[in-house]
C-alpha positions in Angstrom: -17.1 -6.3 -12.9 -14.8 -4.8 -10.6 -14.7 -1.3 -10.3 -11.1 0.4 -10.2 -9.5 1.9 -7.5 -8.7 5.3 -7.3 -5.7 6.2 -4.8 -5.4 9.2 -3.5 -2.6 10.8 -0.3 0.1 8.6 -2.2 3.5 8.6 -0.5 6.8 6.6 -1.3 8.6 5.3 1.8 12.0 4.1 0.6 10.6 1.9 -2.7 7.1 1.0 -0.9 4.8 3.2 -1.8 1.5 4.3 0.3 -2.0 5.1 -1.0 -5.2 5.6 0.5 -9.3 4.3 -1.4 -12.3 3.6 -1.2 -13.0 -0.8 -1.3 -16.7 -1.9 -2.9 -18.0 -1.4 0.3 -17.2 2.1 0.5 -15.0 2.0 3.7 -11.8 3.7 3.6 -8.6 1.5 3.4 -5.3 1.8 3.1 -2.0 0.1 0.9 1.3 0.1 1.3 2.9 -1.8 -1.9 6.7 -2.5 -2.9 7.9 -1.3 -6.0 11.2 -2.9 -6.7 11.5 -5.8 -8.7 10.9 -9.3 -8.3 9.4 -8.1 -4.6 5.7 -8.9 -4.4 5.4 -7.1 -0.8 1.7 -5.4 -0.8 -0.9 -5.7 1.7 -4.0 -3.1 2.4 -4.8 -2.0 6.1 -7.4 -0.4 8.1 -5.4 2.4 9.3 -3.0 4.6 7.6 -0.3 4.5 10.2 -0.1 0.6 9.8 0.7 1.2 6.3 3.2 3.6 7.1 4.7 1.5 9.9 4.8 -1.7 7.3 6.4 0.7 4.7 9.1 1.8 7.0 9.8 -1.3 8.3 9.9 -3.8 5.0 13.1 -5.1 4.1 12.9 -6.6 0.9 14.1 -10.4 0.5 15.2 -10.5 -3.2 18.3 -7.8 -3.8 
């Protein structure tokens, strides 16, 4: 059963949004996840200023 994720340090970027857990494994990771419609952009990362980076730099394709 997978457990669920509790994000903390959330930021929004523009409309990507960027959050900070805990995986199964108990290492910390990072997300940086679009929230407009029809977008689909989220990816997780090791380090919080990837996230950022990918959150300040993503351009979404559907407008």
């Amino acid at each position: 059963m997978p457990s669920r994720r509790r994000f903390r340090h959330v930021v929004r970027i523009g409309p990507v949004q960027v959050a900070t857990y805990h995986d199964g494994r108990g290492r910390e990771k990072h997300t940086a996840a679009c929230t407009a419609p029809r977008c689909g952009f989220s990816t997780d990362y090791d380090s919080r200023a990837a996230a950022e980076l990918a959150a300040r730099t993503h351009r979404c394709p559907v407008r």
